[in-house]
C-alpha positions in Angstrom: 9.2 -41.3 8.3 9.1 -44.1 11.2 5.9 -43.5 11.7 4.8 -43.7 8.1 6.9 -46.9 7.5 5.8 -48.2 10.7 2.2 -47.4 9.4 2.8 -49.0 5.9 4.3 -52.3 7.8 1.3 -53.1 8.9 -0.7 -53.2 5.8 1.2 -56.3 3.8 1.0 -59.8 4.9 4.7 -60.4 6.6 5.3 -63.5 8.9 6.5 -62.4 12.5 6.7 -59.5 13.9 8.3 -56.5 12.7 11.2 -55.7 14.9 12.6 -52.9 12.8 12.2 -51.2 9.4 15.5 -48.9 8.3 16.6 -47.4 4.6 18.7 -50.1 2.7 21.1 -48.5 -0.5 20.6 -45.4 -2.0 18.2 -46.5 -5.0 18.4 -44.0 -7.8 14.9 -44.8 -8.5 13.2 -46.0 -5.7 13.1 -45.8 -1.8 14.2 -49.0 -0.6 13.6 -50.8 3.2 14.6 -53.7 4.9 12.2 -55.2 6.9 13.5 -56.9 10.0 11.1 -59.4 11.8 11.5 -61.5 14.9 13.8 -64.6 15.2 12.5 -67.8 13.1 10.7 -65.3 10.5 11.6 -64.4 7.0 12.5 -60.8 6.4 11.4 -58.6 3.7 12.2 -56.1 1.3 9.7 -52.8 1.6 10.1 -50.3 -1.4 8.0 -46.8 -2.3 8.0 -47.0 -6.0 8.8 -43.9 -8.4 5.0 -42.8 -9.5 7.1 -40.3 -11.8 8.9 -43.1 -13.7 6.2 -45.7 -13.3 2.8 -44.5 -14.4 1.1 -47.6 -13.9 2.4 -49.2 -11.1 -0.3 -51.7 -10.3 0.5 -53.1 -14.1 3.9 -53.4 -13.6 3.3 -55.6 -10.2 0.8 -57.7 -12.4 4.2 -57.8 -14.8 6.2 -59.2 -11.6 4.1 -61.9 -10.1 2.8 -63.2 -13.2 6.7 -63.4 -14.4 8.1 -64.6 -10.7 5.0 -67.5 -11.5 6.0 -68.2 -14.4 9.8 -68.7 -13.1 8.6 -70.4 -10.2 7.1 -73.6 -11.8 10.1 -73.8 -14.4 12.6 -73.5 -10.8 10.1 -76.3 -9.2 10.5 -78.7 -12.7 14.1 -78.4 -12.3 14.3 -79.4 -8.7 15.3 -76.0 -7.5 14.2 -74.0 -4.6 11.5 -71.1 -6.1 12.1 -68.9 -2.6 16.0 -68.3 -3.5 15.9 -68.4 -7.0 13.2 -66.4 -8.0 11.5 -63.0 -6.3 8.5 -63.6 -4.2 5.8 -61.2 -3.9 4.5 -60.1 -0.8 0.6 -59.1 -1.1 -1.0 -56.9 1.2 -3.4 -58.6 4.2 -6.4 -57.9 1.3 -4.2 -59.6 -1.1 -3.1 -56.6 -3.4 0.3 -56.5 -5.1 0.9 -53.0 -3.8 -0.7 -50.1 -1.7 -1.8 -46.9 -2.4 -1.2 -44.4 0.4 -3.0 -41.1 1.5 -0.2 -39.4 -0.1 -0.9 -41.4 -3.4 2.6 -42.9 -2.8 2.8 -47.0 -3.8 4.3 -49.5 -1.9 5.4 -53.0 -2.4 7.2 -55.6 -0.8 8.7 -59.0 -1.4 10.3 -61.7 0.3 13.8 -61.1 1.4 16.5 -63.7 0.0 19.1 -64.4 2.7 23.2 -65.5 2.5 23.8 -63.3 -1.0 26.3 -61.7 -2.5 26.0 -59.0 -4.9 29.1 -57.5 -7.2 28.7 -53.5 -9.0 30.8 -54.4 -11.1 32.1 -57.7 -13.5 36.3 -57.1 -12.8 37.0 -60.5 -14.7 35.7 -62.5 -17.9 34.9 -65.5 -15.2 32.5 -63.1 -12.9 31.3 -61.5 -16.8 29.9 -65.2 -18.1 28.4 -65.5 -14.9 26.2 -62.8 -15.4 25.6 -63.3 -18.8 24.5 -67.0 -17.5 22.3 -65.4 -14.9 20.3 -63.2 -17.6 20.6 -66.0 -20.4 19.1 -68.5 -17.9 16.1 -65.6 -16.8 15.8 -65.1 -20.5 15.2 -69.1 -21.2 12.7 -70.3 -18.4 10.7 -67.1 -19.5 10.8 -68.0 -23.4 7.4 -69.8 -23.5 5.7 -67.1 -21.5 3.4 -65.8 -24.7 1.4 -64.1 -22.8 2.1 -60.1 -23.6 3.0 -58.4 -20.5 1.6 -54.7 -19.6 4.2 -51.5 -21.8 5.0 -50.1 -18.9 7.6 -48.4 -20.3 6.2 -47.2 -23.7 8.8 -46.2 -26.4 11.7 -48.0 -24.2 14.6 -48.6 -26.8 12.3 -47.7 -29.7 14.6 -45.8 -32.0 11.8 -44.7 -33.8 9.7 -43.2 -30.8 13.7 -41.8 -29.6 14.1 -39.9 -33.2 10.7 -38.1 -32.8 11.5 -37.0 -29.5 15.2 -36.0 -31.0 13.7 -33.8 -34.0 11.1 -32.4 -31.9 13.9 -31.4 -29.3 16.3 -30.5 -32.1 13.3 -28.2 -33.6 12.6 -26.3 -30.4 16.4 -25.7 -28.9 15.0 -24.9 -25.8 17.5 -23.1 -24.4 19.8 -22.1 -27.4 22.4 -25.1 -26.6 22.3 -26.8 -30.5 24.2 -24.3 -32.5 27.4 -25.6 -29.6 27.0 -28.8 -30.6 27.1 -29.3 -34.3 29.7 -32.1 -34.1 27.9 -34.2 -31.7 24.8 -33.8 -34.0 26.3 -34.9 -36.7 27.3 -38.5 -34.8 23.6 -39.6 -34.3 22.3 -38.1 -38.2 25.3 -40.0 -39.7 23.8 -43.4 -38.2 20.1 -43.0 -38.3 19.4 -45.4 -41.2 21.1 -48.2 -39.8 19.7 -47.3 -36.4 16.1 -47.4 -38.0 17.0 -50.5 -39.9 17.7 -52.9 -37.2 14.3 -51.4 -34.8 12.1 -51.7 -38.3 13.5 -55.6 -38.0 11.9 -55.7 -34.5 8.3 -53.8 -35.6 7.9 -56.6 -38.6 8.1 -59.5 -35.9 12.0 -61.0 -38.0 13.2 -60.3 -34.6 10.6 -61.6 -32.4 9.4 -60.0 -28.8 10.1 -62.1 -25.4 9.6 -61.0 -22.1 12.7 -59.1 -21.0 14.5 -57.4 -17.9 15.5 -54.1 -19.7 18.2 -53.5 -16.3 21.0 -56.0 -17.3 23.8 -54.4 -15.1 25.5 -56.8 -12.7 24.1 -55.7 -8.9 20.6 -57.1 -10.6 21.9 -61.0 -9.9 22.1 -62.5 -6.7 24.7 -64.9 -6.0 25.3 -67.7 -3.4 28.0 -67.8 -1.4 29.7 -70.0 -3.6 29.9 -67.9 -6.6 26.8 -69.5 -8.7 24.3 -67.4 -9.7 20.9 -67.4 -7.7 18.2 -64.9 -8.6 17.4 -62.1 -11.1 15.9 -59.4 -9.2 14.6 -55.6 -9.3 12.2 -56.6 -11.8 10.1 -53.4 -11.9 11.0 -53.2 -15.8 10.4 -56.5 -17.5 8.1 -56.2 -20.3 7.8 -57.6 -23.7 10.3 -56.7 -26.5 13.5 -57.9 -27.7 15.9 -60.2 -25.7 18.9 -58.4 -27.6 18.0 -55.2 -25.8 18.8 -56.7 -22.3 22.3 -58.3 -24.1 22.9 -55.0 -25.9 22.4 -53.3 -22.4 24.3 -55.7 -20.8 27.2 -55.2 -22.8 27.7 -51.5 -22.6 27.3 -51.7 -18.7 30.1 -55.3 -18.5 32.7 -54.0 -20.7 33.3 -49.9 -20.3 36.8 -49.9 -19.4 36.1 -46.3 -18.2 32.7 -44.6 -16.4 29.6 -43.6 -18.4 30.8 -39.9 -17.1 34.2 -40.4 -18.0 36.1 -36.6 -18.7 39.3 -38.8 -19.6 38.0 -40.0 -23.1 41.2 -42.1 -23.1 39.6 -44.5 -20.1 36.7 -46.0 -22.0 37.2 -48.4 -24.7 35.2 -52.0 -24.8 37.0 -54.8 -23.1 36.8 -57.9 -25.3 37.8 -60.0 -22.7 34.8 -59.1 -20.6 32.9 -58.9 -24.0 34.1 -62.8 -24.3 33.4 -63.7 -21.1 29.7 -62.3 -21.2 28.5 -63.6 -24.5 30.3 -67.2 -24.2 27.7 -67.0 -20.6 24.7 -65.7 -22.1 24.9 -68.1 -25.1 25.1 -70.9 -23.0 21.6 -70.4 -21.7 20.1 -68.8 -24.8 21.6 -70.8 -27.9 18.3 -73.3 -27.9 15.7 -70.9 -28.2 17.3 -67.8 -29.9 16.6 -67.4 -33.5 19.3 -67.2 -36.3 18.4 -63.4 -36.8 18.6 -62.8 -33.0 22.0 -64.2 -33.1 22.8 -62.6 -36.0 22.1 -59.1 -34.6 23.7 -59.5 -30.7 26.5 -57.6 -31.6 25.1 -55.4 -33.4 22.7 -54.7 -30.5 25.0 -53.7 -28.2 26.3 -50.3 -30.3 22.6 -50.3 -31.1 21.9 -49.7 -26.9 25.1 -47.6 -26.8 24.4 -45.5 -29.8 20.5 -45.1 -28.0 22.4 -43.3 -24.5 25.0 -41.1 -26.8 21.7 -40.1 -28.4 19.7 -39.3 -24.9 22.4 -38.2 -23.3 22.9 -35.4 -25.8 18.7 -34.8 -26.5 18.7 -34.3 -22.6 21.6 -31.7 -23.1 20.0 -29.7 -25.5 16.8 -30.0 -24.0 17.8 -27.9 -20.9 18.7 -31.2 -18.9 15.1 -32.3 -17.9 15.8 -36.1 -17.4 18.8 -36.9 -16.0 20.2 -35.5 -12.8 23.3 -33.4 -13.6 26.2 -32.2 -11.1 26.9 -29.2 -13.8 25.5 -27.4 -17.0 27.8 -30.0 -19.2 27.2 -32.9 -17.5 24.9 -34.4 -19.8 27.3 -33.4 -22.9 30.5 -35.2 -21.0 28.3 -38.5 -20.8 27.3 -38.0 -24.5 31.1 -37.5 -25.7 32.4 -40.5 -23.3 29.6 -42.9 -24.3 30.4 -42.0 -28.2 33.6 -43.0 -27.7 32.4 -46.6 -25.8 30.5 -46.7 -29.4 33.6 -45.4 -31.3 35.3 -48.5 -29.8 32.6 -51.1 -30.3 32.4 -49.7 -34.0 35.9 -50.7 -33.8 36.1 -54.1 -32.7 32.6 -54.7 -34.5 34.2 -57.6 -36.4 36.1 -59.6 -33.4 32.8 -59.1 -31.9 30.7 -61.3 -34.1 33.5 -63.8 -34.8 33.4 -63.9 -30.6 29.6 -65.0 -30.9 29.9 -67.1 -33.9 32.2 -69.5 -31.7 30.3 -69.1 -28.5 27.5 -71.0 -30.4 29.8 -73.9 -32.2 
C-alpha cells in the first residue's frame, strides 16, 4: 500500500514535498489519508472513493468544486477566509478533480484545514445550535446556487422510489424472513399515505429543491479552537433536493438519547433539549430564505428521515441483509425496532416539536 499511495502522491498538484502519507480514521465509506508535506507547506487530505456507492465519481467531484466555488465567493463577500471555511479541491498536475488508477480505483484530494476540532457527538443544546448553525449557514450561502447539481445518489430519500424497492422486497421474501415479522410490517403499511403525502409535496415543486449535504451528523463540521463553527466538510453527497432532508437527518442523528443499534429500547427517546437547541441554530441561518411550507414541514421531516431508516433497516432484514454490514442474522431487525421507537417518540412529542420551531422563528 506505500508504494501505491506513494505512487498516487505523485499524480495531484500538492505544494512541498511529501514527507509521509499514513491512514487517517476508519471511514465507513471511504479510505481516508493524511498527507504530510515538508515544513512551511500545506498538508492535504488523500481519499480512495467507494466506486460501489458512488457510481459516478467524476460527477460528484464536479458536485464539490462547483459547490466549494460557490461557497467561496459568498466566504470572500463576507470578509472571511475561503481556505478554512470552505473545502478546497486539490486537482491533479493535468488539472482533474480525481484519478482513475490501473486498478479502476478513484482518488481525490483536498486541502487540509489546520487547528480544528471535531465532536461525534452534540452532549449539550449549546454544542446542538452550533451545528444546526453550521448546516443552516451551508444551507444559506448555497440558496442562490440554481444551477442543478449531478443525482448522484438517485432515489436518495425518495419515499416513493423506497416503497418500490419495499414491495418488490416484500414480494420476493428472499430468504423466508417476512412471515417473522408481521408486526414490524404493519409499522411502515400503517404510515405510507402520510409518508407519500409529504414526498408528493416535494415532486410538485410546493417544497422546493436546494442544493443539500444529505450527511448532517455532527463530525461533518469543523470547529475552531474557540468553539465557532468553521467548515462543512465530506461533501461527497451534496446534491439537489430538499433542505428539510439534511434537518430531518440532522435531527434523528442530534437527539437519540440511545444508539441507532440500541437492544435496550428503553435508551432511545428524542431529547427535546437537543431538539431545541438544534432548530433554535438552524433557524437562525435559514429563517430568510426558507419558505412558509418548508417551515411548516421541519418537524415533520425529521419522523419523515426516521420513519425512511425503520423502513430500510427492516427491507435490508428481510432482504437477506445485502446493504448494511451486520455483526449477526438480527442485526438489521434490532436497528429497525430501536429506530421505531426513536419514531415512536418523535410521534410523541410531534406537537412540542412544532410549537419549538414556531418560536425559533418569532
Amino acid at each position: 500500500m506505500k508504494e501505491t499511495l506513494a505512487k498516487i502522491g505523485k499524480i495531484f498538484a500538492f505544494e512541498g514535498a511529501i514527507k509521509e502519507i499514513r491512514p487517517l480514521g476508519e471511514g465507513l465509506i471511504n479510505d481516508t489519508f493524511f498527507v504530510e508535506t515538508d515544513a512551511g507547506s500545506p498538508n492535504y487530505i488523500l481519499q480512495r472513493k467507494n466506486k460501489n456507492i458512488f457510481k459516478d465519481i467524476p460527477a460528484m467531484m464536479d458536485n464539490i468544486y462547483r459547490v466549494t466555488n460557490h461557497l467561496k465567493g459568498k466566504i470572500i463577500e463576507q470578509g472571511g477566509d475561503p481556505l478554512r471555511e470552505a473545502l478546497t479541491v486539490t486537482p491533479t498536475l493535468d488539472g482533474k478533480l480525481c484519478y482513475k488508477d490501473e486498478e479502476n480505483e478513484y482518488w481525490a484530494a483536498c486541502l487540509f484545514i489546520e487547528d480544528t476540532i471535531t465532536y461525534e457527538y452534540a452532549d449539550s443544546p449549546e454544542l446542538a445550535a452550533q451545528g444546526g448553525k453550521g448546516i443552516g449557514k451551508f444551507q444559506a450561502m448555497l440558496s442562490d446556487m440554481t444551477e442543478p447539481l449531478a443525482d448522484i445518489l438517485p432515489g436518495f430519500h425518495n419515499m416513493r422510489f423506497r416503497f418500490q424497492q419495499w414491495d418488490d422486497v416484500l414480494k420476493k421474501d428472499p430468504v423466508g424472513r417476512k412471515a417473522q415479522v408481521q408486526e414490524e410490517i404493519s409499522w411502515i403499511e400503517s404510515r405510507r399515505k402520510e409518508m407519500l403525502d409529504f414526498w408528493s409535496k416535494v415532486e410538485t415543486g410546493e417544497i422546493p429543491t436546494r442544493v443539500t449535504h444529505n450527511d448532517t451528523k455532527i463530525s461533518n463540521i469543523l470547529f475552531d479552537k474557540q468553539g465557532n463553527v468553521l467548515c462543512v466538510i465530506d461533501l461527497d453527497t451534496v446534491l439537489s433536493s430538499t433542505c428539510l432532508n439534511d434537518y430531518g437527518d440532522a435531527i434523528r442523528s442530534y437527539t437519540n438519547a440511545g444508539k441507532e443499534d440500541d437492544v435496550n429500547l428503553d435508551n432511545v427517546y428524542i431529547k427535546m433539549d437537543i431538539f431545541a437547541g438544534y432548530t433554535s441554530g438552524y433557524l437562525s441561518e435559514t429563517k430568510s430564505f426558507l419558505t412558509r411550507t418548508e417551515i411548516d414541514n421541519l418537524a415533520f421531516s425529521a419522523k419523515y428521515i426516521t420513519f425512511e431508516q425503520v423502513l430500510r433497516f427492516l427491507m435490508d432484514y428481510i432482504d437477506g441483509d445485502n446493504y448494511y454490514k451486520v455483526k449477526n442474522e438480527t442485526h438489521n431487525l434490532v436497528r429497525t425496532r430501536a429506530q421505531y421507537k426513536l419514531l415512536q417518540s418523535m410521534e410523541e412529542n410531534y406537537n412540542e416539536m412544532c410549537a419549538i420551531v414556531d418560536k425559533a422563528i418569532k
